[in-house]
C-alpha positions in Angstrom: -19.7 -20.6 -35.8 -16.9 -22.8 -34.6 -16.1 -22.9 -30.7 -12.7 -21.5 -30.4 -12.0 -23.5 -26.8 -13.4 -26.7 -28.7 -9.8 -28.3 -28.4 -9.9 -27.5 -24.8 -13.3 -29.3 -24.6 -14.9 -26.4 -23.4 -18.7 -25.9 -24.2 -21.2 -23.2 -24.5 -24.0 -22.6 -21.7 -27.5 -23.0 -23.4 -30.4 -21.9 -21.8 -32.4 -24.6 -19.4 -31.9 -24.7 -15.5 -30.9 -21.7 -13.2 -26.8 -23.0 -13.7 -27.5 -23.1 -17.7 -27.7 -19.5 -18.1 -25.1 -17.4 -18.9 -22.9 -15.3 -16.2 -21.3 -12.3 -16.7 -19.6 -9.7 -14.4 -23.3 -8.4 -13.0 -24.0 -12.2 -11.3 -20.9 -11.7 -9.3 -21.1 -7.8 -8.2 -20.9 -6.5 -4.9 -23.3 -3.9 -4.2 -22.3 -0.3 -4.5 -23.0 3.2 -3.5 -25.5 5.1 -5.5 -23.8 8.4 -4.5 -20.5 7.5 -6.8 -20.3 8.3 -10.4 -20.6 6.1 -12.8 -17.3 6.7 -14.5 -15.6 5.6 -10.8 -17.0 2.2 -11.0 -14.3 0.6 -13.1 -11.0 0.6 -13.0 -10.7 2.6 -16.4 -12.8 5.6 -15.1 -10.7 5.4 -11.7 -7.1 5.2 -13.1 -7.8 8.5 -13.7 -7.4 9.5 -10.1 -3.5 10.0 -9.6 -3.5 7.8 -5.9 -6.1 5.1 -7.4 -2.9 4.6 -10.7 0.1 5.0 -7.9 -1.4 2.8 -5.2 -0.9 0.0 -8.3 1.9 1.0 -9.2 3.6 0.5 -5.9 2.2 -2.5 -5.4 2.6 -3.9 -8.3 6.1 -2.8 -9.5 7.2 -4.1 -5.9 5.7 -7.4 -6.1 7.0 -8.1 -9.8 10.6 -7.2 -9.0 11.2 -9.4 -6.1 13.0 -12.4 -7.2 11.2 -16.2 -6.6 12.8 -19.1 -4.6 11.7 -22.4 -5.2 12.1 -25.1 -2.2 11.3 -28.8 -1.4 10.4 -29.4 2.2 11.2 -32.9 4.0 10.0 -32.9 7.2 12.5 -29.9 9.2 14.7 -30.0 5.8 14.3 -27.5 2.9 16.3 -28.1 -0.4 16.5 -25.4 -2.7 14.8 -26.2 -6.7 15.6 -25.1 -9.9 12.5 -22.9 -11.0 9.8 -24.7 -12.7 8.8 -24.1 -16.0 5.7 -21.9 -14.9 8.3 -18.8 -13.1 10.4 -19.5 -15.9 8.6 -18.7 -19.4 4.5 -18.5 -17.8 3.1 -16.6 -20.7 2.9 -16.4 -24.4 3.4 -11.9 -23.5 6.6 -11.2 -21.7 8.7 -12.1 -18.8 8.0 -13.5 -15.1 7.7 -9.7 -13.9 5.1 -8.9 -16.8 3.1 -11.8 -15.6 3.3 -10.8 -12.1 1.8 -7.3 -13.2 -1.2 -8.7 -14.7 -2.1 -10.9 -11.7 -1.7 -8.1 -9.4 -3.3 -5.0 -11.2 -6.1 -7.3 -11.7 -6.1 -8.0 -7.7 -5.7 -4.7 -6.6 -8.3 -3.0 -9.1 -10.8 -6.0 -9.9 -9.9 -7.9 -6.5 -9.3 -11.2 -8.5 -6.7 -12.5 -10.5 -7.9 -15.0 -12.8 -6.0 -17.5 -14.9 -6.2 -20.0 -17.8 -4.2 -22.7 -17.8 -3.3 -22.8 -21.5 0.1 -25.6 -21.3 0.9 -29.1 -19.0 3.7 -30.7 -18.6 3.7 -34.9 -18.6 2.3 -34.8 -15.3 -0.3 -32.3 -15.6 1.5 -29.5 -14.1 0.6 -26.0 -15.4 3.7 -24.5 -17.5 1.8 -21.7 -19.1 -1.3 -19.2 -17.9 -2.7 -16.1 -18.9 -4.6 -13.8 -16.9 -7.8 -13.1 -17.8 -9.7 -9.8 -18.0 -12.1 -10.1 -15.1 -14.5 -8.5 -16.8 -14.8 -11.3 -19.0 -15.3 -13.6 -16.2 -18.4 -15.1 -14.5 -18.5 -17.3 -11.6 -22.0 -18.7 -10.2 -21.4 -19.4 -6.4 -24.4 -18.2 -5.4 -26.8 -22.1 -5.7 -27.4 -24.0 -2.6 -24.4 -25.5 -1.1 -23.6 -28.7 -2.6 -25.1 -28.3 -5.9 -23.6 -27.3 -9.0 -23.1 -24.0 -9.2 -22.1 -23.2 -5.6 -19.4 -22.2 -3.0 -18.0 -25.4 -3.4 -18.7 -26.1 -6.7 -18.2 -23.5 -8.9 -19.4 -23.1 -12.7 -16.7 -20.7 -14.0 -17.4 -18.7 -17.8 -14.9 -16.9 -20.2 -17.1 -14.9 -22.8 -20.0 -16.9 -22.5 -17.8 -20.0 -23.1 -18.1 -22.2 -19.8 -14.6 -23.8 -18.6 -13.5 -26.8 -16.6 -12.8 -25.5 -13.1 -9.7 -27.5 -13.0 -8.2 -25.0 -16.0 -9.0 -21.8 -13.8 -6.5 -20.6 -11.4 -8.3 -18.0 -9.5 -6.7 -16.1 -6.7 -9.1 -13.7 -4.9 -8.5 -10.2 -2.8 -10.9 -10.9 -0.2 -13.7 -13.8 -0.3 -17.3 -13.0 1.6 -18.4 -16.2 3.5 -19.8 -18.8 0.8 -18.9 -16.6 -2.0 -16.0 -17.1 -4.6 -15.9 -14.0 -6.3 -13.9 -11.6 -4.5 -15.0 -7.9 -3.3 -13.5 -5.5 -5.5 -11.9 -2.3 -4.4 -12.6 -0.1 -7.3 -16.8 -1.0 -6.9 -16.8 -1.1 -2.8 -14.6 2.3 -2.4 -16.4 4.2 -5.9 -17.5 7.1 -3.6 -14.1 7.7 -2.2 -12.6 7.9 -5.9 -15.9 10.0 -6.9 -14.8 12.4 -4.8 -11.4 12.1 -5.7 -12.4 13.0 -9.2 -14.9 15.6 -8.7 -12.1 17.4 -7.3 -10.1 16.8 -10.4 -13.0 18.1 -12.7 -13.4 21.7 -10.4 -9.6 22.9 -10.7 -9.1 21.4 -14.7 -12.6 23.8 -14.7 -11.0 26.8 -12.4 -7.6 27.2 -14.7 -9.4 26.3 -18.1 -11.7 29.4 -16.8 -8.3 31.3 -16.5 -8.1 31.3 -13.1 -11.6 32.8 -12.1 -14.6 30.7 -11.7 -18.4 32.3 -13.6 -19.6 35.9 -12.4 -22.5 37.8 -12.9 -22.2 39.8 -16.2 -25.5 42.1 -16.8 -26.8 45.3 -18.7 -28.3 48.0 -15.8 -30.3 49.8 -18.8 -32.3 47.1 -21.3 -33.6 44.1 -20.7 -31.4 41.1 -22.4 -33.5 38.3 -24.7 -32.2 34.7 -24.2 -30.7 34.5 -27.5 -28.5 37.7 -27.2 -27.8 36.7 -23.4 -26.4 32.9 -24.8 -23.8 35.2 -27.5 -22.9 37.6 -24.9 -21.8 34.5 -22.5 -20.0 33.3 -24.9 -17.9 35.9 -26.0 -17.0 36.8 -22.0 -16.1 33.3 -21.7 -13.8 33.3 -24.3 -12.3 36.2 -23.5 -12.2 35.2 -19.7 -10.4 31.8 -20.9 -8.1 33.4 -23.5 -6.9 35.8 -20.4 -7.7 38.9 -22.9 -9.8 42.5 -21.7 -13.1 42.3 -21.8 -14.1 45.6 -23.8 -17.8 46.7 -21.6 -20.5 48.6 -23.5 -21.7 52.0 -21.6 -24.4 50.1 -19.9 -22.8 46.5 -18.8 -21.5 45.5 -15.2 -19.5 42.3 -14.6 -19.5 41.3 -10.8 -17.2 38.1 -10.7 -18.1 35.5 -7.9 -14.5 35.1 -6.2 -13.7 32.4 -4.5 -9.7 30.9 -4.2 -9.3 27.6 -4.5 -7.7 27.3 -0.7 -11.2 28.7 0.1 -12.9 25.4 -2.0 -10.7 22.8 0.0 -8.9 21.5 -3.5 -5.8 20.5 -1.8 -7.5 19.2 1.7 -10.0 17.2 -0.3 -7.1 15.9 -2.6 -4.4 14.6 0.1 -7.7 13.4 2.0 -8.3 10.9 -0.9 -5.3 9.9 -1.2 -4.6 9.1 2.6 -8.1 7.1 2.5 -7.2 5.1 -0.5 -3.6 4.2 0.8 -6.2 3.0 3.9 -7.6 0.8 1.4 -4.4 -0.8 0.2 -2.3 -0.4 3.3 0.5 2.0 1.7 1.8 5.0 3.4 -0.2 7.3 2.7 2.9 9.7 1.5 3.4 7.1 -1.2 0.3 8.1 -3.6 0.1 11.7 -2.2 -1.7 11.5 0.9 -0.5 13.2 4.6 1.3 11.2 7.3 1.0 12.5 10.5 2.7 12.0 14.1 5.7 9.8 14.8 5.8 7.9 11.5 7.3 11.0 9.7 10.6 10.9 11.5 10.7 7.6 10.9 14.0 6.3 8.7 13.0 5.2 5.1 14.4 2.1 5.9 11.9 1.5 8.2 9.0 3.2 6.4 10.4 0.4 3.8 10.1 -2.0 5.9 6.6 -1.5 7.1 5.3 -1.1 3.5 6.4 -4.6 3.2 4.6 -5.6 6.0 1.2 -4.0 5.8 1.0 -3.6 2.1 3.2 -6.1 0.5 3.3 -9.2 2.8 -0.9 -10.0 2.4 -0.2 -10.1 -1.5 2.7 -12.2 -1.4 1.5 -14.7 1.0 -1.7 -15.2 -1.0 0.2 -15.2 -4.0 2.6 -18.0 -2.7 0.2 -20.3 -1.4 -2.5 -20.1 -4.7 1.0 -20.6 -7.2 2.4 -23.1 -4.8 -0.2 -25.8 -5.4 0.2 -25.5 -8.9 3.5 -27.3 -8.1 4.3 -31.0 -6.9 3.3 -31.7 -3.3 5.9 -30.9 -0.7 7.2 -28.0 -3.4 6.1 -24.3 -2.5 7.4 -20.8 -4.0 8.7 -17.8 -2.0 9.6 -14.2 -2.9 12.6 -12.6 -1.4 11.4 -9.7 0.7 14.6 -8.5 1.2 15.5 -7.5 -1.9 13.1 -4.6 -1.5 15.5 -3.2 1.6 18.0 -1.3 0.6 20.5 -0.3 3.2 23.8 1.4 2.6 27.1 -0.1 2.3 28.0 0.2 6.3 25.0 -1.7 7.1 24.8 -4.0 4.9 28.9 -5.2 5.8 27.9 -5.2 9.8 25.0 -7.6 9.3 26.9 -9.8 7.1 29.8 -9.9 9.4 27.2 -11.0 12.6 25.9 -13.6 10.1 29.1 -14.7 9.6 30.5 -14.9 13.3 27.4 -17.3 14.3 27.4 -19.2 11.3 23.9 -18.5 9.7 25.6 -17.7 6.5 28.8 -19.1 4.9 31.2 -16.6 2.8 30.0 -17.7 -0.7 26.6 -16.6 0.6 27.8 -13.5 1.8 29.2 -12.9 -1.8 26.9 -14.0 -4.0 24.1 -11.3 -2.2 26.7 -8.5 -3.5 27.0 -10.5 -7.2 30.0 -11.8 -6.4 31.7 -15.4 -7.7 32.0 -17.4 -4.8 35.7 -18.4 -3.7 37.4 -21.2 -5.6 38.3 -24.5 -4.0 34.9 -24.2 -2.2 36.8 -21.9 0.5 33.8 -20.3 1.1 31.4 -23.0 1.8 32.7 -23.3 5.7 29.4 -22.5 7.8 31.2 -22.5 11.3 30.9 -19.9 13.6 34.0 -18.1 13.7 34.6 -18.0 17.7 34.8 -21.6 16.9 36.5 -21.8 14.1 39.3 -19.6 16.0 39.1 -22.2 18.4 38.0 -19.9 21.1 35.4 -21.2 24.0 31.9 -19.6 24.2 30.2 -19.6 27.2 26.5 -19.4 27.8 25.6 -15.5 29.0 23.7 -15.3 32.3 20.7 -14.4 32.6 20.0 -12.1 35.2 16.7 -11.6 37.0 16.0 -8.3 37.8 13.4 -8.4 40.7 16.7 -9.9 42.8 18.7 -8.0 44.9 21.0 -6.0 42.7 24.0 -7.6 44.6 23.1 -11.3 44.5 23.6 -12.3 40.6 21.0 -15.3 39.9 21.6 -17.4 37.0 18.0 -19.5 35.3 18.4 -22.8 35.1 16.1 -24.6 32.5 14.0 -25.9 35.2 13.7 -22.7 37.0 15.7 -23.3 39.8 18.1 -20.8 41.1 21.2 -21.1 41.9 
């Protein structure tokens, strides 16, 4: 058969020493709970859980749709780039924000995001990679340090098909000490989501049972064989889930078993899922579902915004900045624009653009170009000085007041904390 990464000079593992063999998904699992079901352990089985598929989405949709800066820094100086080819076009499939929902639904389900650097430029700078299935992927890390095969030398595998380290990008969710691989949600939390869907499974049973769960249904004069018991169960289920009478012989009794499904917990056990999986991913927990409790409900949503970004967002990004930004020339590094997730009305927004104006941290060209405006012509707008200044009006330092001092005796800190 031939080798479809031959042009890549990639070759297949044959059988000889312990790094010869070939790795799949089970030499890099964590260990799991035996309590979960087996249909929680992947990602597949688990989307099915409505907080497990909108703790992704939220994370993933938010990532993708911030827009990428890309910078050159020179000691204290940052220049603004051009995006490289790689944030431009990265992938044969779709645009930037496609690309950036691969890497991240593979993070936040699988824990890694791995990539295959498919294009160079001249200088051997990546301008094309698609993510991988992780399931696809094995890793040994596991050999004694030093040797091939371990934490720091890594023997990576695509479908049996070993690759050249240097052609894996590999950015992990959270890395055990002399490990590679990272831990995966989906397999470390499987009892939470087994829950999660055993819940699921009890009211899709409760309403396909029309509402009342199984009862006892028995004749008080003859006894019943097996095979006339398995008919009569049958047609009292059907009836039960068609919502039509049930017609009773002279001699039948049916005794439901009634139990409500406030009485089973459905809804407590459901929002407690979902508050513990939005745990796991750092979201508010009212994002996916779950139940926020004290202050943080009468919070603004421009501040619940705001620490989504934080606790949720800001771990992805950063790792996702630092991994992409050494795929670029030294001194050049990526950054996503945070901001653009805030959304703040009109008011707002005009008040901190007009502070940032009066101090000079933006000029009015800036100011315009964050509503989508054209910046002014004649380069009008490229003035950055403050406008007290610009108005030729003094400013004067503020004091600085101390207030363990007598209330009347107004003390002003000098830089070398003398007082005067």
């Amino acid at each position: 058969m031939r080798n479809p990464f031959r042009r890549w000079g990639w070759t297949r593992r044959g059988a000889g020493g312990p790094e010869q063999r070939d790795l799949g998904v089970n030499d890099v699992s964590w260990p799991t709970d035996d309590l979960a079901s087996p249909v929680a352990m992947s990602e597949h089985g688990a989307l099915r859980l409505t907080p497990v598929f909108a703790a992704g989405r939220a994370l993933a949709s938010s990532v993708a749709s911030l827009p990428i800066r890309q910078y050159r820094r020179t000691g204290e100086e940052r220049m603004r780039l051009p995006l490289a080819a790689l944030f431009r076009n990265p992938a044969s499939q779709g645009t930037i924000d496609d690309w950036l929902w691969r890497a991240m639904l593979s993070l936040v389900y699988r824990g890694n995001a791995v990539g295959l650097v498919m294009e160079r430029d001249w200088l051997e700078y990546p301008t094309r990679i698609e993510w991988l299935n992780p399931a696809d992927v094995g890793v040994q890390d596991t050999m004694p340090l030093g040797a091939r095969g371990s934490f720091t030398d890594p023997v990576w595998t695509y479908a049996g098909v070993e690759v050249p380290s240097h052609d894996i990008v590999h950015i992990p969710w959270m890395t055990m000490p002399g490990r590679v691989w990272g831990l995966s949600p989906i397999a470390a939390y499987a009892v939470t989501t087994s829950v999660g869907l055993a819940a699921q499974r009890f009211i899709d049973d409760y309403f396909r049972a029309g509402g009342q769960p199984p009862g006892h249904f028995r004749n008080t004069a003859q006894t019943v064989e097996q095979k006339d018991a398995g008919i009569i169960k049958r047609r009292l289920v059907q009836s039960i889930r068609s919502h039509e009478p049930i017609v009773y012989g002279k001699d039948w009794e049916y005794q439901p078993i009634t139990i409500s499904v406030q009485e089973a917990q459905f809804c407590e056990t459901q929002r407690l899922t979902a508050t513990q999986i939005a745990a796991i991913y750092g979201i508010p927990p009212e994002k996916i579902g779950g139940e926020t409790g004290g202050s943080y409900t009468y919070s603004s949503p421009e501040q619940r915004q705001i620490e989504f970004i934080q606790d949720a967002l800001l771990p992805y990004l950063v790792k996702l900045e630092n991994h992409l930004s050494e795929l670029l020339p030294r001194g050049q590094y990526i950054k996503f624009n945070a901001d653009a997730l805030i959304r703040i009305d009109l008011a707002a927004r005009m008040d901190a653009y007009e502070k940032g104006r009066l101090i000079g941290l933006w000029n009015l060209d800036e100011i315009r170009a964050k509503e989508d405006e054209p910046p002014l012509p004649n380069g009008q707008g490229q003035d950055y000085t403050p406008l007290p200044i610009q108005a030729g009006a003094n400013i004067t330092v503020p004091q600085i007041r101390s207030d363990r001092d007598d209330p009347g005796l107004h003390l002003i800190k000098t830089p070398r904390g003398n007082h005067g």
